[in-house]
C-alpha positions in Angstrom: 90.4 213.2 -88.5 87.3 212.8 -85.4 84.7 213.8 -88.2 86.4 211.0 -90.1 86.8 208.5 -87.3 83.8 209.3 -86.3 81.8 208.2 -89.6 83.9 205.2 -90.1 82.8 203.8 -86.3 79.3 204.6 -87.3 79.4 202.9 -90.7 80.7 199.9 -88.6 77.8 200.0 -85.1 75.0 199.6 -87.4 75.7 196.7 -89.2 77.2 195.5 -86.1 74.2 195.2 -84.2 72.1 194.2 -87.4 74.5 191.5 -87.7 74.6 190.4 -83.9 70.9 190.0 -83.8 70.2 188.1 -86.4 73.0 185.4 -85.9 72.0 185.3 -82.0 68.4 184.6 -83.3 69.3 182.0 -85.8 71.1 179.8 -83.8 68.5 180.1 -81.3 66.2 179.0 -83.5 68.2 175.9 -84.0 68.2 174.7 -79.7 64.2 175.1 -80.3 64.3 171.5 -81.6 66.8 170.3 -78.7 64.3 172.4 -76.0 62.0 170.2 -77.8 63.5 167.1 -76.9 63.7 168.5 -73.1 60.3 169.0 -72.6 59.5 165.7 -74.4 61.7 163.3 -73.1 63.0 165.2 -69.9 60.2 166.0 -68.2 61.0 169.4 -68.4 57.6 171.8 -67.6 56.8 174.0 -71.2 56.5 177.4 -68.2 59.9 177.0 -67.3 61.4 176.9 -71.4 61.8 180.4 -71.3 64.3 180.8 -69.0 66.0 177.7 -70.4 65.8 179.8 -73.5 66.9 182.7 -72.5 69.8 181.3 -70.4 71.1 180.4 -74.4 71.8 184.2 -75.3 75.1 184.5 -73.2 76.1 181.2 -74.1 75.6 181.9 -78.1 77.4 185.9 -77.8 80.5 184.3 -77.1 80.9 183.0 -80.5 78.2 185.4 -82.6 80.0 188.1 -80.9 83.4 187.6 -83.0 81.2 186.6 -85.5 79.0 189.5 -86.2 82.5 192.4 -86.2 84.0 190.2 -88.7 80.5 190.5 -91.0 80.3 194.0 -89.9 83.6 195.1 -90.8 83.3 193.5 -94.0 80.2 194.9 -95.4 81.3 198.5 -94.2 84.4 198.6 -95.5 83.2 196.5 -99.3 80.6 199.4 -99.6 82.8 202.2 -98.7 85.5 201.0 -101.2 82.9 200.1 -104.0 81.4 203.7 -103.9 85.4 204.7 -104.0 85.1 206.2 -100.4 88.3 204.5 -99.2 90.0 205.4 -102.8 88.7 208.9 -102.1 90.3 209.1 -98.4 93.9 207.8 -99.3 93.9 210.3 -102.1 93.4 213.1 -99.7 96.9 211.9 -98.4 95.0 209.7 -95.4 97.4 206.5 -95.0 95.4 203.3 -94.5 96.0 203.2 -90.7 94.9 206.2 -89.4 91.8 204.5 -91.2 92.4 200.9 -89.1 93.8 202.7 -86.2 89.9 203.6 -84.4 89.2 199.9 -85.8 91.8 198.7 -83.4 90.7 200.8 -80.6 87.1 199.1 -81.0 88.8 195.7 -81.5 90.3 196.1 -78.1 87.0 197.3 -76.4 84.8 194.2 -77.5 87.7 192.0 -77.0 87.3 193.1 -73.1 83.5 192.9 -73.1 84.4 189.3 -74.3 86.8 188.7 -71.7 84.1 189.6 -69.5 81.4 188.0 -71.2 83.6 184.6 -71.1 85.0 184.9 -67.4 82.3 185.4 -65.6 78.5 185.5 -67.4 78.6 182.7 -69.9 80.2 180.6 -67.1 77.4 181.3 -64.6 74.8 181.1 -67.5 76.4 177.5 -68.4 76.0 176.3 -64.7 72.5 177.5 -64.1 71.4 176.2 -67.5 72.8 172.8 -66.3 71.2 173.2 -62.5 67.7 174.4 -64.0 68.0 171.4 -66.3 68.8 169.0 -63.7 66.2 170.3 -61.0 63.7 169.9 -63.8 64.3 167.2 -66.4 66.2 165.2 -64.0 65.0 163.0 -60.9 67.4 159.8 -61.2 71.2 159.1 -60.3 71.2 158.4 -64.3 71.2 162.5 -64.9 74.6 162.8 -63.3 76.2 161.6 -66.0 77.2 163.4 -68.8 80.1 163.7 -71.3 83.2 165.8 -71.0 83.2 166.5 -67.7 84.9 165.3 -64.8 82.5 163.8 -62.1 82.6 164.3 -58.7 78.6 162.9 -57.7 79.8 159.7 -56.8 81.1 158.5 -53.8 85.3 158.0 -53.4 85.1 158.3 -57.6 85.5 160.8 -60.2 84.7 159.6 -63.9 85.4 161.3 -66.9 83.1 159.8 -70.1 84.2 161.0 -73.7 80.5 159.9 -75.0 76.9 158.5 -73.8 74.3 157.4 -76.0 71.3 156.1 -74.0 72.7 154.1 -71.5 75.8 153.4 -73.7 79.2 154.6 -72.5 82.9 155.4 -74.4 86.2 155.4 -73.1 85.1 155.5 -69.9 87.8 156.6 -66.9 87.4 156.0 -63.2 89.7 157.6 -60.9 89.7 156.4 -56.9 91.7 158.0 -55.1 93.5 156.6 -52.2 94.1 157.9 -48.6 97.9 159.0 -46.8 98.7 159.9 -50.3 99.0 157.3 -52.3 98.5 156.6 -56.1 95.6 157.2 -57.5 93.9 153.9 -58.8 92.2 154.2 -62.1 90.2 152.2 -63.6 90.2 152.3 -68.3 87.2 151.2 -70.5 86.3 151.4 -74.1 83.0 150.2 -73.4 80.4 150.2 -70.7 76.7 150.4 -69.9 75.0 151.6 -67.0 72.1 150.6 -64.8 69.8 152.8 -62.3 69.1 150.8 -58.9 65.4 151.5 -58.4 64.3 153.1 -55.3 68.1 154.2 -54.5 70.7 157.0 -55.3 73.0 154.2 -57.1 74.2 153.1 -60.5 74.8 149.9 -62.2 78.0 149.7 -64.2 79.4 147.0 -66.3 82.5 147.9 -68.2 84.4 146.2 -70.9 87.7 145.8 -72.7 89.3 147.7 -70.7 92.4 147.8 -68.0 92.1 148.7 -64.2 95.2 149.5 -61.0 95.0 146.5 -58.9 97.3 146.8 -55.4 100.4 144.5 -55.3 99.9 142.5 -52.5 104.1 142.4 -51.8 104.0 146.4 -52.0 100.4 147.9 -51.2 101.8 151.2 -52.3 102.1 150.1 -55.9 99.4 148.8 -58.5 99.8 146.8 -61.4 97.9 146.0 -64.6 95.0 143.8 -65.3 93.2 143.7 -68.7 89.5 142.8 -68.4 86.7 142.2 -70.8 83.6 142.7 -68.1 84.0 144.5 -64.8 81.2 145.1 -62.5 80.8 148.3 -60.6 78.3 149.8 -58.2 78.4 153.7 -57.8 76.9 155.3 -54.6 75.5 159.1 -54.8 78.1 161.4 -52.9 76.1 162.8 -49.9 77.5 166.0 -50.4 76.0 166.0 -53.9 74.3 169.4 -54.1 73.9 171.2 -57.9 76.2 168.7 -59.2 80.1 169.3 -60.9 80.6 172.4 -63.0 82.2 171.2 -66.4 85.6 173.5 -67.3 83.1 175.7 -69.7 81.1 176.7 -66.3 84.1 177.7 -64.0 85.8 180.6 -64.2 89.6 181.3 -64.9 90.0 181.3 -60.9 87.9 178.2 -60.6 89.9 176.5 -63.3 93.5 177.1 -61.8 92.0 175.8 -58.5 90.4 172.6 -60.0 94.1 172.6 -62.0 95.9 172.2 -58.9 93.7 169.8 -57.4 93.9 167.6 -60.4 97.6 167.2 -59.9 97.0 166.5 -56.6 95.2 163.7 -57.2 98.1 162.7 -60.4 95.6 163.2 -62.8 96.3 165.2 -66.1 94.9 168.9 -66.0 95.2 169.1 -70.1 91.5 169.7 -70.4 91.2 171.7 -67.9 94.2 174.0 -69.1 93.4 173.6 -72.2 89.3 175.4 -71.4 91.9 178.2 -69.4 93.2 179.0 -73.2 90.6 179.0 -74.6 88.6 181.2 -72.9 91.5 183.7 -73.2 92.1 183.2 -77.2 88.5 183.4 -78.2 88.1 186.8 -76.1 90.3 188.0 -78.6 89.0 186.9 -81.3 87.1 190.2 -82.1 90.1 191.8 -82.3 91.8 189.8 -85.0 88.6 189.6 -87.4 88.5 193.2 -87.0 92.5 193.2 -88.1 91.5 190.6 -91.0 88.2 192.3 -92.3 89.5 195.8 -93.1 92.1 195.1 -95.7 89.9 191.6 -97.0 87.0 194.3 -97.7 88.7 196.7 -99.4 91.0 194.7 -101.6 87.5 192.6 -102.8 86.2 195.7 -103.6 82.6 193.9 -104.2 79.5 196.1 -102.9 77.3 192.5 -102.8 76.2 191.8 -99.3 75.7 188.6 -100.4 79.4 187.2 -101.2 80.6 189.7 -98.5 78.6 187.2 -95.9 79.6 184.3 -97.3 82.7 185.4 -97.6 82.8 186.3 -93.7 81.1 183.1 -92.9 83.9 181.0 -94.5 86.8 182.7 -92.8 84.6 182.4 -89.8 84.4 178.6 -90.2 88.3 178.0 -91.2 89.1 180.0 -87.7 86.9 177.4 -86.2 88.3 174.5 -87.6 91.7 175.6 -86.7 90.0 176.4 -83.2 88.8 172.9 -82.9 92.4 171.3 -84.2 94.2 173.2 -81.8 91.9 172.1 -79.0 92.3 168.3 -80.4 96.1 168.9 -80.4 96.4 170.7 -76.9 94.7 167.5 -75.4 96.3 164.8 -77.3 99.7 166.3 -77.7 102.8 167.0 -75.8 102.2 170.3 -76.7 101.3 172.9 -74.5 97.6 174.3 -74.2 99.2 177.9 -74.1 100.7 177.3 -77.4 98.0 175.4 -79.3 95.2 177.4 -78.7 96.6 180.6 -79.7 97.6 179.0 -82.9 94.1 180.2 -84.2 94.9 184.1 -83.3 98.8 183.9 -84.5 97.5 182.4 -88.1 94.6 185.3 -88.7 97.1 187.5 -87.1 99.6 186.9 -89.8 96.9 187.0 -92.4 96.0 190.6 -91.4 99.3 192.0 -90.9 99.9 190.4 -94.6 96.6 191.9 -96.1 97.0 195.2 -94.1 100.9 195.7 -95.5 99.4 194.6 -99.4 97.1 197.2 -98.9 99.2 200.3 -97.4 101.5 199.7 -100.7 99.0 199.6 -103.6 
């Protein structure tokens, strides 16, 4: 059984690694054009792309990682089963999972690589992609603003912008938060555009259609509702501003229970935040599923061409996704809770594999 375990892992490694490489390169290859746009309109120097470049690798293994077992498991296992290998194995009275059982035990050792690879290096990577970026390409108050993220850079405000387009804004939310502990006032726009003050560290803002927390003048604790079409803003740089706010893909589980808690300190809903907290955790373990899925998928296919066996990884690659980014969609937008949306995903392919795997052990 090692001389046999031992040939299956190494049918697996090579293709692995072959597989690994080439998607990490491809969608490299693809941020060339958005590097482009950096050094074009960012300012950013051509001598400093490279570590701009290279600070894409970690980002991209945490989803070519999954990727490339799923591929790799796949073409292994359709070659051994169309040269009858696999028939030639289970006829020597080896049951199927002795065969999966050293694919699990892999599963389970990339599926802590990733948990490592998504706790602590593509965080940091994320951050100093965004500080090298911002030290470089950005020397206005207008760089602190970007999308999905919550925004700390201003002073007594933290805004949270779904979209920006120039100096276009969408569904725009400003929350102020009040001393001895009262509400938090928050300010709602579907609209807005923004302004740099020349020659200061402040902002411009004019929002519209939207709703903001006025204070009741009979009970200053309490706020009611005005609608607005146009409401006029000035934002101040925080002096404290340093490398800017980390968005929840550049904090670490730790960080984001911390910035949890001090969300709901403020009465402002931590759903993104827990929802990035699952999602770091389900997509660690993604390895481990496509691994689960591949074996039984490649040997009941029985095809030898590495051709359909890519595509065929590819397309169960891009359903996981989809349900990925449905799950996120519903864990923010739902009652639901994060913890039970985002491991919809890994329950589904789960279920899929244990199917495949129990159609396979009775043919």
């Amino acid at each position: 059984m090692r001389i046999l375990r031992s040939y299956i892992l190494k049918e697996c490694i090579l293709p692995f690694f072959l597989a690994l490489a080439v998607l990490t390169c491809i969608f490299l290859l693809g941020n060339l054009i958005q590097l482009a746009n950096l050094v074009i309109n960012k300012g950013v120097k051509i001598t400093m792309m490279g570590k701009v470049f290279l600070l894409y690798i970690p980002l991209l293994l945490g989803y070519t990682l999954p990727l490339a077992c799923l591929i790799s498991i796949i073409l292994a296992f359709s070659r051994l089963s169309a040269d009858n290998e696999i028939l030639a194995i289970r006829t020597s009275g080896i049951h199927t999972k002795k065969i999966l059982f050293p694919l699990m035990i892999l599963g389970v050792v990339i599926s802590l690589i990733s948990i490592i690879l998504n706790e602590k290096i593509i965080p940091f990577a994320h951050y100093e992609q965004r500080r090298v970026l911002k030290q470089l390409g950005a020397s206005n108050p207008t760089a602190l603003l970007e999308a999905g993220i919550f925004i700390h850079s201003f002073k007594n405000q933290i805004l949270f912008i779904h979209k920006i387009e120039d100096n276009k804004l969408y569904n725009v939310t400003i929350y102020q938060p009040q001393p001895n502990d009262r509400p938090t006032r928050t300010i709602i726009a579907k609209r807005g555009e923004f302004t740099p003050i020349p020659g200061e560290n402040k902002i411009k803002i004019k929002l519209m259609d939207g709703t903001s927390d006025e204070i009741d003048p009979r009970t200053p604790d309490n706020f009611y509702k005005l609608n607005f079409k146009n409401y006029f803003m000035t934002l101040d740089i925080s002096k404290e501003e340093g490398e800017g706010s980390k968005k929840p893909k550049s904090m670490t589980l730790k960080e984001l229970t911390q910035e949890r808690e001090r969300l709901q300190s403020l009465f402002i809903d931590p759903r993104r935040i827990d929802t990035e907290y699952h999602r770091k955790i389900t997509w660690s373990f993604a390895s481990f599923f496509f691994i689960l899925l591949g074996f039984p998928m490649a040997v009941i296919t029985h095809r030898r061409e590495r051709t359909i066996n890519v595509a065929l990884a590819m397309g169960c690659a891009v359903v996981y996704y989809l349900l990925s980014l449905g799950a996120e969609a519903i864990s923010i937008q739902t009652s639901i809770p994060p913890m039970l949306a985002m491991w919809v995903p890994n329950v589904i392919a789960g279920i899929v594999a244990i199917f495949l795997n129990y159609k396979l052990a009775r043919t």
